[in-house]
N, C-alpha and C positions, 0 to 999 in steps of 0.2 A: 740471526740466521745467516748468518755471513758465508757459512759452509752449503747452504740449503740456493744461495747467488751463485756459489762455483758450480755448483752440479749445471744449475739450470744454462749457465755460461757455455759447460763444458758440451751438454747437448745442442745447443747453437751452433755451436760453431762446427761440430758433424756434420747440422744438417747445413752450413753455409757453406763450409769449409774444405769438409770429407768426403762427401759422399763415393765420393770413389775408394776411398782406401776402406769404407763399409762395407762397401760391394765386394770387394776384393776378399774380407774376413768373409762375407756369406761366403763367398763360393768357397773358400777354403773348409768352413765350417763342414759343405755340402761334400766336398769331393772323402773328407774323411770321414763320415757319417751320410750314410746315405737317407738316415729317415730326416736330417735335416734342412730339406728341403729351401731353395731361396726364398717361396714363399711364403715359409712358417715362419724362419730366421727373421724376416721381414713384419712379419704381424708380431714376434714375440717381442722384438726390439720396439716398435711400437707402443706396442702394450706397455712397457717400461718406461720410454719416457711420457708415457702419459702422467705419471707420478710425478715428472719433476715440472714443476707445475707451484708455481711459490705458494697461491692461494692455498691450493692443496696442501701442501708441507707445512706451510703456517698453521692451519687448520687441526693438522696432524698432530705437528710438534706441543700445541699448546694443551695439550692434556699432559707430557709430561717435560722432569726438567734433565737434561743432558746431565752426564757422568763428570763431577769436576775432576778424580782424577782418574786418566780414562788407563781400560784394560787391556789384553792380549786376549781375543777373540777368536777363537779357532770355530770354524766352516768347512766341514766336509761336505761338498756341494753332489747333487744329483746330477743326473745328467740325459734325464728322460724327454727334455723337449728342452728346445733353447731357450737360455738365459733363466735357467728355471730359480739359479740361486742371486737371482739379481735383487731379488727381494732381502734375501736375508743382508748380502754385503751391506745395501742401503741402511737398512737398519742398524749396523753398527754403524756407520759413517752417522748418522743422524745422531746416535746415544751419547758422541762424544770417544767412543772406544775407539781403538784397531782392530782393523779385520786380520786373521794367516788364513788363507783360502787356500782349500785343495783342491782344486777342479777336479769336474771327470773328465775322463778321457774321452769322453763322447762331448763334449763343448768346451771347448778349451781357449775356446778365441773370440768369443765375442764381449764376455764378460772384460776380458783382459782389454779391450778395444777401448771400450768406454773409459776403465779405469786410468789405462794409462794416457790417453788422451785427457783427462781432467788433472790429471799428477801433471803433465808435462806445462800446462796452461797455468797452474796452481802448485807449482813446486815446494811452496809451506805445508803442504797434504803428502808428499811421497811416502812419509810412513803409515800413513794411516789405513791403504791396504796392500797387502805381500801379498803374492802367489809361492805356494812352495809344495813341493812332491813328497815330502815329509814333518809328523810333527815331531819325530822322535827328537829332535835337535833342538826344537824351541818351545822355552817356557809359555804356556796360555794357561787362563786365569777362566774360560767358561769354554765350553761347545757346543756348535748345532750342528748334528748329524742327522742327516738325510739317506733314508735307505732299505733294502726289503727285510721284511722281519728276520729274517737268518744275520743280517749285516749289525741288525738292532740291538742283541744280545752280543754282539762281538764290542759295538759300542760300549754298548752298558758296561761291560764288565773293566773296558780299557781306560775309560774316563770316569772312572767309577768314583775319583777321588776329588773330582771337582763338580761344580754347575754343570749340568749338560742340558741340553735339549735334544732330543731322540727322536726323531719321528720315521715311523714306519709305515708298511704299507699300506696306502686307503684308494678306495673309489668313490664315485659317484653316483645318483641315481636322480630317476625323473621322475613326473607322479603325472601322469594322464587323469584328467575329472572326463574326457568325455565331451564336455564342452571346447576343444578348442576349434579355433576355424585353422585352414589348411595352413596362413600364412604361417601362425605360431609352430602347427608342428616341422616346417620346414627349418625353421630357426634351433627345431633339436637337431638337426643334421648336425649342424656344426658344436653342438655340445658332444656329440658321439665322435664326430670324425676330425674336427681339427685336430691337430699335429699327430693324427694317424689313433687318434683315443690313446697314446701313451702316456697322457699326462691322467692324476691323480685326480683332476678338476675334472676330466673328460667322464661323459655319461656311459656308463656299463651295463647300465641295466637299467629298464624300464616298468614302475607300478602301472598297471592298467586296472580299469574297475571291471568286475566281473559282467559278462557279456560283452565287452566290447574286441572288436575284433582283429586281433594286430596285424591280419595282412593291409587294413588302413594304414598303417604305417609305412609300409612300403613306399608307399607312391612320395609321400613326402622326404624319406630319408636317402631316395636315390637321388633330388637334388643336388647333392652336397658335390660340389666341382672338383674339387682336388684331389681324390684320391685313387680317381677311378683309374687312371693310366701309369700309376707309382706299381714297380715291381716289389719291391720288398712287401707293400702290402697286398698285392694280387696273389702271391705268392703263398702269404699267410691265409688268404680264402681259399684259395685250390687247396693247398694242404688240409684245412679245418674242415672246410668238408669234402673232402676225398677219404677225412679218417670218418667224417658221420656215413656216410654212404657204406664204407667198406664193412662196418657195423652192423649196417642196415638200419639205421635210424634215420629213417623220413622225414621225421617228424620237427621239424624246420621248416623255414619261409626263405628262401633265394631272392635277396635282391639284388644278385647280378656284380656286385662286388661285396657284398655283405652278407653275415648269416644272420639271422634275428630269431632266434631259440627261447621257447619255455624252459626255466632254469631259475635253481637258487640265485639271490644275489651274491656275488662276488666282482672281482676284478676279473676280466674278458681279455683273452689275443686280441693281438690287431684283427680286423675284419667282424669281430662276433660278437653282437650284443643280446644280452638274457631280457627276459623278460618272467611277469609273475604278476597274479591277479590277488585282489582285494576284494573285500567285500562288503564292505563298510568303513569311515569314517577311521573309526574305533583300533576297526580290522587295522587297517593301514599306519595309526598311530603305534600300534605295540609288535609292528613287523619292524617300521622303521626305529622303533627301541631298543631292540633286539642287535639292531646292526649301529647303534649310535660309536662306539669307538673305532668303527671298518670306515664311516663315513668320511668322506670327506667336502662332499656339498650335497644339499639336496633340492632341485628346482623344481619350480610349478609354473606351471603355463605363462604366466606373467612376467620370469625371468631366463623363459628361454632362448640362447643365444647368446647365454653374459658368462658362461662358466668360465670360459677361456680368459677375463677380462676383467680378472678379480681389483677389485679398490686398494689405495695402499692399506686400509684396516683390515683386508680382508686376510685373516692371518690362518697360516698354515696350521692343521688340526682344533684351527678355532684357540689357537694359544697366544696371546699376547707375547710374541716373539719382543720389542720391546720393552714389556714388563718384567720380563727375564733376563735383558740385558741388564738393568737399570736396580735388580732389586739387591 
């Protein structure tokens, strides 16, 4: 695991080393994206070197065995909440391959921080990941594309002729029993509202059991600290509901930066989360069946507050993103 000592090297010495020229990519991050907040930039970087972590990695890696001779891995990264494609890069560095990374234009620099701070320290790795603004120019051997189902069909048809991994657009959901105490539904706050709910992992919509009464909710979900005084998203509640109101549909709960609406589940604007009752056990298993390939996490009172904060296994659309590389 001689490559799994660099990673973890290369995050040392960041946080010994750099912290200023971090600081520096958040706010650049922030000044060209404004939903990326220093704050988030800050928990998502976090969240990421939580993984480099040897125990962990060790732990990881020994389910499977690296690529002896390694491939041209092309990565069309999202760019919905920062460093969102730091998972995928990791994993081809891990399998033994090359990463060709396309960033989005909505993050473009933090990924690049990391990477080239570990190239620079561990100059025997420079190839092993590229950034580049086009693949038309270079040969790759698999792809993982990231992106809203309109983008997923463009995929599919362009990389039609190799490996790909495809993934399109998913949410979230939460399952209220009714039993929780106040602390835990505070803890959905931030499955709803960190990095503004634009991430995939973020909670969208909420099962309640029948009779219970969502303006409970309320009280606990206006905790949530950060979002209340960001324009982009204020902006996104005035509008959402200024279009319910002009409608004449009342029929919503105002918390004051948020709307919390009876509604199908789906994927939600910033500012508005759906909601939808149950009626049984039963009930609730064949709603959530229904929406099993929309999914993309589903939590219950005992893991709320982790959605943001997935494990390194915890793999996108539930796919063995390394078993793909490696098969």
């Amino acid at each position: 695991m001689e490559i799994a000592h660099s990673l973890l090297d290369a995050a040392k010495y960041i946080q010994d080393k750099k912290l200023s020229a971090l600081e520096q990519t958040v706010y650049r991050s922030y000044y060209e994206n404004g939903w990326f907040t220093p704050h988030y930039c800050y928990q998502a970087w976090n969240a990421c070197m939580e993984w480099l972590d040897l125990s962990i990695l060790e732990n990881f890696m020994s389910k499977y065995v690296p690529a002896s001779i390694p491939q041209k891995i092309g990565i069309i990264a999202a760019g919905n909440i920062p460093m969102v494609a730091f998972h995928d890069v990791l994993m081809v560095i891990l399998s033994g391959h090359h990463a060709v990374v396309k960033l989005s234009h909505q993050d473009r620099y933090l990924i690049p921080f990391f990477i080239h701070t570990w190239q620079e320290l561990f100059p025997q790795y420079t190839n092993r990941v590229v950034f580049t603004d086009d693949f038309r120019q270079i040969h790759i051997d698999k792809v993982i594309a990231t992106g809203s189902n309109n983008t997923a069909r463009y995929f599919e048809y362009y990389f039609r002729n190799i490996p790909n991994l495809i993934r399109k657009n998913r949410f979230s959901v939460a399952v209220i029993s009714g039993n929780e105490m106040e602390e835990q539904l505070q803890k959905l706050s931030y499955d709803c509202f960190d990095y503004f709910g634009l991430g995939c992992r973020n909670v969208s919509h909420i099962f309640l059991p029948q009779g219970y009464e969502p303006i409970s909710l309320c009280s606990a979900l206006e905790t949530h600290p950060h979002n209340k005084d960001h324009d982009k998203w204020l902006n996104n509640y005035t509008y959402h509901k200024a279009i319910l109101l002009m409608n004449l549909d009342y029929d919503f709960l105002d918390g004051g930066f948020f709307i919390l609406r009876q509604m199908s589940p789906r994927t939600q604007p910033p500012s508005m989360i759906g909601y939808s009752f149950y009626t049984s056990v039963s009930d609730l298993e064949e709603k959530l069946g229904i929406l099993k390939e929309q999914l993309q996490v589903i939590l219950y009172s005992t893991q709320f507050g982790t959605a943001q904060y997935p494990k390194i296994d915890d793999f996108a659309d539930n796919i063995d993103t390394m078993c793909f590389l490696l098969q």
